[in-house]
VEXTOR-372960 format. One record per residue: x, y, z of N, C-alpha, C in turn; residue in three letters. Coordinates in steps of 0.02 Angstrom, whole numbers. Layout:
! VEXTOR-372960
<<X Y Z> <X Y Z> <X Y Z> 'ALA'>
...
//
This chain:
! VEXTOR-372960
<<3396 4011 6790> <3442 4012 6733> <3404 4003 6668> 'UNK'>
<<3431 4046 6620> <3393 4030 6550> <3430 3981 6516> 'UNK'>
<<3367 3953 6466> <3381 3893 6454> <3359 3894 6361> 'UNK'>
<<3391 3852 6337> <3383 3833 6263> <3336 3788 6263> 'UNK'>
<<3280 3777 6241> <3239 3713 6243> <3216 3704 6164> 'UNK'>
<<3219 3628 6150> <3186 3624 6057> <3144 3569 6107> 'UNK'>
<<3059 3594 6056> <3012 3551 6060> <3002 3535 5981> 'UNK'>
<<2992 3452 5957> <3010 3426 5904> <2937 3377 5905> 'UNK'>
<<2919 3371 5840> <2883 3337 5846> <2866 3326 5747> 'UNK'>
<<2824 3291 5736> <2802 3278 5668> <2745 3337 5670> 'UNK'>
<<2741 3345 5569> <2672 3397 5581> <2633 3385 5632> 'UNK'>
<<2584 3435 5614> <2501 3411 5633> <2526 3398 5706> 'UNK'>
<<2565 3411 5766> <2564 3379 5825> <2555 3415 5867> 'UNK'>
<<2514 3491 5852> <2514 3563 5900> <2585 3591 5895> 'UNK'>
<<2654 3596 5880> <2689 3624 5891> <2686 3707 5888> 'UNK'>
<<2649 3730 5821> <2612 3808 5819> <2573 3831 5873> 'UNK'>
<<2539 3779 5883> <2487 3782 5927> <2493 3813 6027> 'UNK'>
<<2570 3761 6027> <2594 3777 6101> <2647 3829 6094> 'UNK'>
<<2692 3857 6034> <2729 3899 6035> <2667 3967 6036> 'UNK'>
<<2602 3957 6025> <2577 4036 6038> <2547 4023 6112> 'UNK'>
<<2526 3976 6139> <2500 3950 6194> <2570 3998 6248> 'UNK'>
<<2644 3954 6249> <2664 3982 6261> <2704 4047 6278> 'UNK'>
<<2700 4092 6223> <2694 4172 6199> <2634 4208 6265> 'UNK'>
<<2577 4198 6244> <2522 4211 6290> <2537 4198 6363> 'UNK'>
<<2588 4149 6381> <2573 4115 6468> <2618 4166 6513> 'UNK'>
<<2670 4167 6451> <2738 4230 6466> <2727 4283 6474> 'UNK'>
<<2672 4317 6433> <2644 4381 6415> <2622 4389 6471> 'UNK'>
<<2585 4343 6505> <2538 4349 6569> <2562 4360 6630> 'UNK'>
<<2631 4329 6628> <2662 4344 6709> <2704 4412 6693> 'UNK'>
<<2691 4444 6638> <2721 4510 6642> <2792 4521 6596> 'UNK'>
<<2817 4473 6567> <2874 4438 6539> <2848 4453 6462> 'UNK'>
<<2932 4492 6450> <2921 4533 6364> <2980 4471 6314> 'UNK'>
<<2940 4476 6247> <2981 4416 6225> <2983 4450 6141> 'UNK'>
<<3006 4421 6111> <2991 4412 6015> <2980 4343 6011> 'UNK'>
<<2951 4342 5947> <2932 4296 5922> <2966 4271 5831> 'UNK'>
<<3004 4233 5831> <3020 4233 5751> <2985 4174 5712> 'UNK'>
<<2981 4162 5655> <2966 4115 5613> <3006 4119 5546> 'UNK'>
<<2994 4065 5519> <3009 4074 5449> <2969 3990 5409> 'UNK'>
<<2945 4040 5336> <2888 3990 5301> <2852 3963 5331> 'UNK'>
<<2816 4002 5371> <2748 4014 5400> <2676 3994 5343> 'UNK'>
<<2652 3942 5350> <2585 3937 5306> <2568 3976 5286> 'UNK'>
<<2557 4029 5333> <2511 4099 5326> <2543 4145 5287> 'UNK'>
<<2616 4132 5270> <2625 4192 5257> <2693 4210 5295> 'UNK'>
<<2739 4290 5271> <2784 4294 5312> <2750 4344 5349> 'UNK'>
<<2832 4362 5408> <2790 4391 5461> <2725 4349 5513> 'UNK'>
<<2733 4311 5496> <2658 4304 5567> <2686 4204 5580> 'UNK'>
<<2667 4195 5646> <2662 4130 5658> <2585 4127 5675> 'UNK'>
<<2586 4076 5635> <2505 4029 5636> <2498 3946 5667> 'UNK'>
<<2439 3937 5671> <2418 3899 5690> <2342 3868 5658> 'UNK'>
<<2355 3790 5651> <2300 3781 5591> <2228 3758 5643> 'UNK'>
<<2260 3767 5712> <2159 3794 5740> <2134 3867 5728> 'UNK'>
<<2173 3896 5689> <2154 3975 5664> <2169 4026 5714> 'UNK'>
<<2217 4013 5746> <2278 4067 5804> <2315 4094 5781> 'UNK'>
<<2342 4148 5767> <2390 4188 5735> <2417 4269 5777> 'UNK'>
<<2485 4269 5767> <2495 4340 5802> <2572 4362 5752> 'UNK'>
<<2572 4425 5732> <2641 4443 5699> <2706 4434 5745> 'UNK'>
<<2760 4406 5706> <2813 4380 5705> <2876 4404 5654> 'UNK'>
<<2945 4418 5678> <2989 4430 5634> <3015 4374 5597> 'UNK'>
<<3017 4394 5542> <3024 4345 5466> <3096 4323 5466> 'UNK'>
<<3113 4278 5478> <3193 4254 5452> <3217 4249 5408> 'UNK'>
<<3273 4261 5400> <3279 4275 5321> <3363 4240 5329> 'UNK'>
<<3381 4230 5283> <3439 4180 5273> <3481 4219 5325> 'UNK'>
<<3503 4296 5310> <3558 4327 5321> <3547 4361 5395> 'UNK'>
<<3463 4341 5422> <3482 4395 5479> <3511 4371 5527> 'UNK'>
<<3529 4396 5570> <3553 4394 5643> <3514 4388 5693> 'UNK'>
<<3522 4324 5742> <3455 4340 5790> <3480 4363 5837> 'UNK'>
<<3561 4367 5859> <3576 4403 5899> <3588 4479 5906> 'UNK'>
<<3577 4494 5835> <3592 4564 5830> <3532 4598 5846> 'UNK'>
<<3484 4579 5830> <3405 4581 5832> <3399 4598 5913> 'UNK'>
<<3408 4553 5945> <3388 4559 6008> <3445 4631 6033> 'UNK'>
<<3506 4612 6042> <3524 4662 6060> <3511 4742 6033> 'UNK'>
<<3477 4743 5967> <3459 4801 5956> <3398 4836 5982> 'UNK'>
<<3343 4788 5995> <3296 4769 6050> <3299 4809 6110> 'UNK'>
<<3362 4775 6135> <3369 4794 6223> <3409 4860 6226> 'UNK'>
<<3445 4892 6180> <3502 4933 6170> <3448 5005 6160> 'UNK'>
<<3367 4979 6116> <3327 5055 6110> <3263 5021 6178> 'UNK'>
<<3289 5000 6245> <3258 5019 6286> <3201 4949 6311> 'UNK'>
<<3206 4917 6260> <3131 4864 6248> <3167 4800 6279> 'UNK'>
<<3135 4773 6324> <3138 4724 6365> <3151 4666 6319> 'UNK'>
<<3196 4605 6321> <3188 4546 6308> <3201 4497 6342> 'UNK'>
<<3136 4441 6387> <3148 4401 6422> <3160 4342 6396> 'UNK'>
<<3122 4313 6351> <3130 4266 6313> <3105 4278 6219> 'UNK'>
<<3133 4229 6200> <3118 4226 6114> <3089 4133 6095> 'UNK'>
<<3037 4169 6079> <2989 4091 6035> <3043 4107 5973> 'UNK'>
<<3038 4044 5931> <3057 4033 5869> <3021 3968 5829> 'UNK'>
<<2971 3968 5803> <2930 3938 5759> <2952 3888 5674> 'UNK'>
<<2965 3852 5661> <2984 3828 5619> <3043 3843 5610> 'UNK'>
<<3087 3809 5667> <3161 3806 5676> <3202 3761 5638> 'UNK'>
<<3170 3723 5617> <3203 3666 5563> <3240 3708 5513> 'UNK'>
<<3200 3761 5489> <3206 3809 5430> <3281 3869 5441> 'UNK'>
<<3275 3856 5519> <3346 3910 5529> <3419 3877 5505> 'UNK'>
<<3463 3902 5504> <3522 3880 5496> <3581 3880 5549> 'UNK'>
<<3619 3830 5530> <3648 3815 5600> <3693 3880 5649> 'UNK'>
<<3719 3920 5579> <3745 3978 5645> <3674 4022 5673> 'UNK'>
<<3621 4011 5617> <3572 4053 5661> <3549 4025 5736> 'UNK'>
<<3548 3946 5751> <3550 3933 5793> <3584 3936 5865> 'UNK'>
<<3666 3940 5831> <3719 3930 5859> <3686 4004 5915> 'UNK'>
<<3673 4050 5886> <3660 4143 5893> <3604 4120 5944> 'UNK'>
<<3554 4078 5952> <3507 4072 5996> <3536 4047 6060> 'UNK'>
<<3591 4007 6063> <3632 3973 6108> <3661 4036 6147> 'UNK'>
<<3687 4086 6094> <3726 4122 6130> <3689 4191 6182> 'UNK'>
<<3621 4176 6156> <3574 4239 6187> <3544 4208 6258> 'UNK'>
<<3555 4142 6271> <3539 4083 6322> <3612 4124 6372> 'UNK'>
<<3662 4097 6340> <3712 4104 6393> <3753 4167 6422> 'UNK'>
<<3736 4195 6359> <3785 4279 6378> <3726 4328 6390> 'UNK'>
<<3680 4311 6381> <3592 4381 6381> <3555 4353 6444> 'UNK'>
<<3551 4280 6452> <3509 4246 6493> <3446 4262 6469> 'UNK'>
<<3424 4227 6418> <3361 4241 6384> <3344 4174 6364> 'UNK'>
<<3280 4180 6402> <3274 4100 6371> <3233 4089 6301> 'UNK'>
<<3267 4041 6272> <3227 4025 6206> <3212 3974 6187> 'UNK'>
<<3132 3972 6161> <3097 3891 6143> <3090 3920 6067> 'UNK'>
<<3106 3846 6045> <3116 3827 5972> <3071 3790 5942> 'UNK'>
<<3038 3792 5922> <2978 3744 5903> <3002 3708 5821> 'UNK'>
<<3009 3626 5801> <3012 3616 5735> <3008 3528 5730> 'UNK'>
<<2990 3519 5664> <3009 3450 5654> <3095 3439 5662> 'UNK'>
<<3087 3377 5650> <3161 3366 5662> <3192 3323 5615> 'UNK'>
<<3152 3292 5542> <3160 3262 5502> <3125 3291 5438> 'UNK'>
<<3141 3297 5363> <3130 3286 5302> <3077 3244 5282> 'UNK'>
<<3063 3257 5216> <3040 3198 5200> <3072 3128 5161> 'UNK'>
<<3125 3156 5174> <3183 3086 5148> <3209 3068 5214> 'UNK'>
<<3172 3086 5278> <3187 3057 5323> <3246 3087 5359> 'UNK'>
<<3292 3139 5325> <3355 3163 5347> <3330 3221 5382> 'UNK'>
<<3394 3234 5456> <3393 3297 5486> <3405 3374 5430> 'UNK'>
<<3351 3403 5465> <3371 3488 5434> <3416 3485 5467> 'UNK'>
<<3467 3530 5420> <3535 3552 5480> <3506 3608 5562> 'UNK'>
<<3455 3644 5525> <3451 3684 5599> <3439 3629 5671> 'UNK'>
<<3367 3596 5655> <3364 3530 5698> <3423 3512 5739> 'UNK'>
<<3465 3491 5673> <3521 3439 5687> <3560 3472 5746> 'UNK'>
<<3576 3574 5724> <3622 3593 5793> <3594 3617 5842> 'UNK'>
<<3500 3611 5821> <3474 3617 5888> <3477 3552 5932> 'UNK'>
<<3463 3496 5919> <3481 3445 5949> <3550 3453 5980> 'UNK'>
<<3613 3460 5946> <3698 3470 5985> <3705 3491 6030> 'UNK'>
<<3657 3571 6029> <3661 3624 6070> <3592 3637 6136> 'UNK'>
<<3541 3609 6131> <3489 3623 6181> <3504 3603 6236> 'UNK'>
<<3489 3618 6310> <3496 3608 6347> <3435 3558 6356> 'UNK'>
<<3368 3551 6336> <3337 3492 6320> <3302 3502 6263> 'UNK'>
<<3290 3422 6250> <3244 3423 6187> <3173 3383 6192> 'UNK'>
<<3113 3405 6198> <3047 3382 6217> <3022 3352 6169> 'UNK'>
<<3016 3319 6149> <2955 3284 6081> <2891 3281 6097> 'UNK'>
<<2844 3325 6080> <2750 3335 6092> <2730 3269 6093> 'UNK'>
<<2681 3275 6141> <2665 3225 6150> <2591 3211 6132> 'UNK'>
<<2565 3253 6113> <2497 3274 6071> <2516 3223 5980> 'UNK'>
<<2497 3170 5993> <2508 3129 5930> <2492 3147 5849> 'UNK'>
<<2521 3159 5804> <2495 3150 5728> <2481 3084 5724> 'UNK'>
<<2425 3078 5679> <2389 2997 5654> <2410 2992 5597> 'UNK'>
<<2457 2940 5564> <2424 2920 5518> <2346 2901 5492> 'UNK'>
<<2371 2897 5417> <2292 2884 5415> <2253 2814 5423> 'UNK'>
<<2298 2780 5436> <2303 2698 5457> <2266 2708 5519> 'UNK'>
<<2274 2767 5560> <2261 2780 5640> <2311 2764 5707> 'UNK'>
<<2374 2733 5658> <2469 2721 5722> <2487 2801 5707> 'UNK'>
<<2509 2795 5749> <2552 2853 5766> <2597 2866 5709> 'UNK'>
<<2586 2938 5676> <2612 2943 5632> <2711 2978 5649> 'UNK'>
<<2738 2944 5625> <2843 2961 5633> <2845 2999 5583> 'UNK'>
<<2820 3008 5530> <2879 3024 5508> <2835 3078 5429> 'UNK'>
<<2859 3123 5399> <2854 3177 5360> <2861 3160 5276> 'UNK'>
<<2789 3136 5236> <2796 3141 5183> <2780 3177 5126> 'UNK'>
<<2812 3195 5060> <2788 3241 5035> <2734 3223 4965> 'UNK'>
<<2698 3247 4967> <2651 3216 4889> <2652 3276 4841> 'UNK'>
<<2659 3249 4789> <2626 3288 4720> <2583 3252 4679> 'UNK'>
<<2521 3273 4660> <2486 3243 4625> <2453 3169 4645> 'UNK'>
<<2447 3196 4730> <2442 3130 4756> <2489 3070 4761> 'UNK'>
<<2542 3092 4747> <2589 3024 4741> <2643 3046 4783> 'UNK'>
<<2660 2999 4828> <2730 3032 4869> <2790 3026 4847> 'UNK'>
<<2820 3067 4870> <2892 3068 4809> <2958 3080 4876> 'UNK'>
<<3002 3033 4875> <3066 3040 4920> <3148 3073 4859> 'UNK'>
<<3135 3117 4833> <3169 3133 4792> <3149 3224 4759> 'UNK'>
<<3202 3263 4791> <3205 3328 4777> <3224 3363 4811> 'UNK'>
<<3235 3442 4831> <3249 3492 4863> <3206 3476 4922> 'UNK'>
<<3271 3500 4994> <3242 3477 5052> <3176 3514 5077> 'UNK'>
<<3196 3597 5068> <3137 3638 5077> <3092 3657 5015> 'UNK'>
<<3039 3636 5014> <2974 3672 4969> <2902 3673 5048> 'UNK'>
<<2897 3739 5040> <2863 3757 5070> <2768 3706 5029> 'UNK'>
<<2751 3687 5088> <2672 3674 5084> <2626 3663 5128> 'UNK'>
<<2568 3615 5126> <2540 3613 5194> <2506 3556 5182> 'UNK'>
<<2473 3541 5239> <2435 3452 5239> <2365 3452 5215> 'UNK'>
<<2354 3511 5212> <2272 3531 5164> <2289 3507 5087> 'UNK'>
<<2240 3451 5074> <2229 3442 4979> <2245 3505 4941> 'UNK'>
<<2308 3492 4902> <2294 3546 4848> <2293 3535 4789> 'UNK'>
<<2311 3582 4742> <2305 3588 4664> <2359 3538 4642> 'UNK'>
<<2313 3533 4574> <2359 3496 4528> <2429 3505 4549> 'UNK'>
<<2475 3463 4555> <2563 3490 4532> <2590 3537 4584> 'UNK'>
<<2530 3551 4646> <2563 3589 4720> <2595 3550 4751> 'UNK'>
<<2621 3557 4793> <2682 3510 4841> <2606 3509 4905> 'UNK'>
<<2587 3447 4951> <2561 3456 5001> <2599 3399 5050> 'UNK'>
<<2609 3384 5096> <2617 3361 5147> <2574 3311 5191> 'UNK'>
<<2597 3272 5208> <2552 3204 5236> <2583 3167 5288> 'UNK'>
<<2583 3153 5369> <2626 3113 5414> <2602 3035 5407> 'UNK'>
<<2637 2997 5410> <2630 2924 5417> <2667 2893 5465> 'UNK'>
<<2651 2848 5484> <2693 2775 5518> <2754 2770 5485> 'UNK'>
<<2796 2745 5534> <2840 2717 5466> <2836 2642 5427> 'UNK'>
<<2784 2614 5439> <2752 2550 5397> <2738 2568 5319> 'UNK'>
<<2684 2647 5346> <2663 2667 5281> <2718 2704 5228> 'UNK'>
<<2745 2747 5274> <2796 2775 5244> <2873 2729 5214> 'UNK'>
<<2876 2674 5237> <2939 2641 5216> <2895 2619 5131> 'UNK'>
<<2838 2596 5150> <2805 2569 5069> <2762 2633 5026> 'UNK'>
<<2772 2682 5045> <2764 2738 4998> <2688 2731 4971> 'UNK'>
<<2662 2731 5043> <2598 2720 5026> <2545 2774 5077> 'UNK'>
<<2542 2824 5048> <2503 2887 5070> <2431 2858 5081> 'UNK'>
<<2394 2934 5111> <2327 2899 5101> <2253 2887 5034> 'UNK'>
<<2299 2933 4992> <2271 2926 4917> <2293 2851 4888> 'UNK'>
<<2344 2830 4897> <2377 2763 4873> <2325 2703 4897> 'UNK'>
<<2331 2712 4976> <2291 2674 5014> <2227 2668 4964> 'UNK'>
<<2184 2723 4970> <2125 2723 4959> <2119 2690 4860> 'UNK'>
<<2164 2697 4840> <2183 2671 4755> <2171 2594 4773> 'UNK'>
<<2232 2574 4814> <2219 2531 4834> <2163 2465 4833> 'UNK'>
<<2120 2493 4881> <2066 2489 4898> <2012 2471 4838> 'UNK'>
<<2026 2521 4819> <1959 2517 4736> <1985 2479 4724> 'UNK'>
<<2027 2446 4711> <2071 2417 4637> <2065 2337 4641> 'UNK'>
<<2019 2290 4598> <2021 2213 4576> <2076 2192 4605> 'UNK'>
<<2134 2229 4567> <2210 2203 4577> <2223 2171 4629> 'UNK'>
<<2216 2207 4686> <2231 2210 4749> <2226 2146 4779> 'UNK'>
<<2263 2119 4814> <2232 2034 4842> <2216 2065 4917> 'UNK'>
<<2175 2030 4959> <2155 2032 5004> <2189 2041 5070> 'UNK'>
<<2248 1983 5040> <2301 2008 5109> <2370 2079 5105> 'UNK'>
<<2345 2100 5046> <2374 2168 5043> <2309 2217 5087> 'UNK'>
<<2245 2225 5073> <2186 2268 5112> <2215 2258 5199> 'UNK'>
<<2230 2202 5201> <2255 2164 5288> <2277 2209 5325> 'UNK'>
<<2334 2201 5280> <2417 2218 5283> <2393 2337 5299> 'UNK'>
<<2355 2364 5258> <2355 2417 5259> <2274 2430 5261> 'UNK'>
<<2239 2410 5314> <2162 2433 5329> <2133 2487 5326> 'UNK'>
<<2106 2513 5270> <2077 2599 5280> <2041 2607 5344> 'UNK'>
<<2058 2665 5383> <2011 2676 5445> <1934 2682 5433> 'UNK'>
//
């Protein structure tokens, strides 16, 4: 029986990584699939992976249909056994709802790959009705670190080095240092993350007279 599955996890935890892993394992036993994404690092069109893995992918777009998609698919002849979907957080809930329905009325199974929290800590709605609706939900078990070195929970966003819990839920970025005034991305604990203390802060920190000793304690640079 096909099945709905969301694998959830914080950045940085392989989730890109096993949604092409898995693409490839399918491919191998002979099993025809699509692949979707949307706000892909790389770019639209393609799901990536930041060990430098990449293969083209259909682009989501607010208005499409994933069920129409497929059935237009199978209707000019082209096999669909299963569908990856790559940064599922980003879908919306009837787009989801449409993945549910390609599980139960197509028998097609589909893995969903996404975080499952913001950086204000709140569910994306897609998450949220992938969680309602999956028949299971896996959390990777391939760990993000803070930079403390605990296990990083939870999704913060920086500008200018400074983390900020205040703004529009989606701005696309990535966990690579960037430019002045770019949006980049950073996972933490939630120790670090409840005190809004990234790893640029940390390291301010650190330099700084100010600092008393049992604050360095309290937040130890690795």
């Amino acid at each position: 029986m096909a099945e709905l599955v969301f694998f959830s996890g914080t950045m940085d935890c392989g989730k890109s990584t096993l949604a092409l892993q898995m693409d490839h394992n399918h491919r191998a036993r002979g099993r025809a699939g699509l692949i979707f994404t949307r706000f892909d690092r790389a770019g639209q069109s393609v799901l990536s992976s930041r060990l430098g893995l990449s293969t083209p992918a259909v682009e989501v777009s607010d208005g499409l249909d994933l069920w129409d998609v497929v059935v237009e698919r199978r209707t000019g002849g082209h096999r669909v056994d299963y569908v990856i979907c790559d940064e599922a957080q980003f879908y919306s809930p009837a787009q989801v709802e449409q993945l549910a329905r390609l599980v139960d009325e197509m028998d097609v199974d589909v893995f969903a790959f996404g975080i499952t929290s913001d950086f204000r800590t709140e569910l994306f709605p897609g998450s949220r009705r992938l969680i309602e609706l999956a028949d299971k939900v896996q959390v990777l078990q391939v760990e993000a670190l803070c930079w403390c070195g605990r296990r990083a929970t939870h999704n913060a966003r920086v500008v200018d080095g400074v983390m900020v819990v205040e703004g529009e839920q989606v701005v696309v970025g990535d966990t690579e240092a960037a430019a002045p005034g770019v949006v980049e991305y950073e996972v933490l604990c939630r120790r670090h993350y409840m005190r809004r203390m990234n790893s640029r802060a940390a390291h301010a920190a650190a330099l700084s007279a100010d600092v008393l000793p049992l604050e360095l304690d309290a937040c130890p640079l690795p």
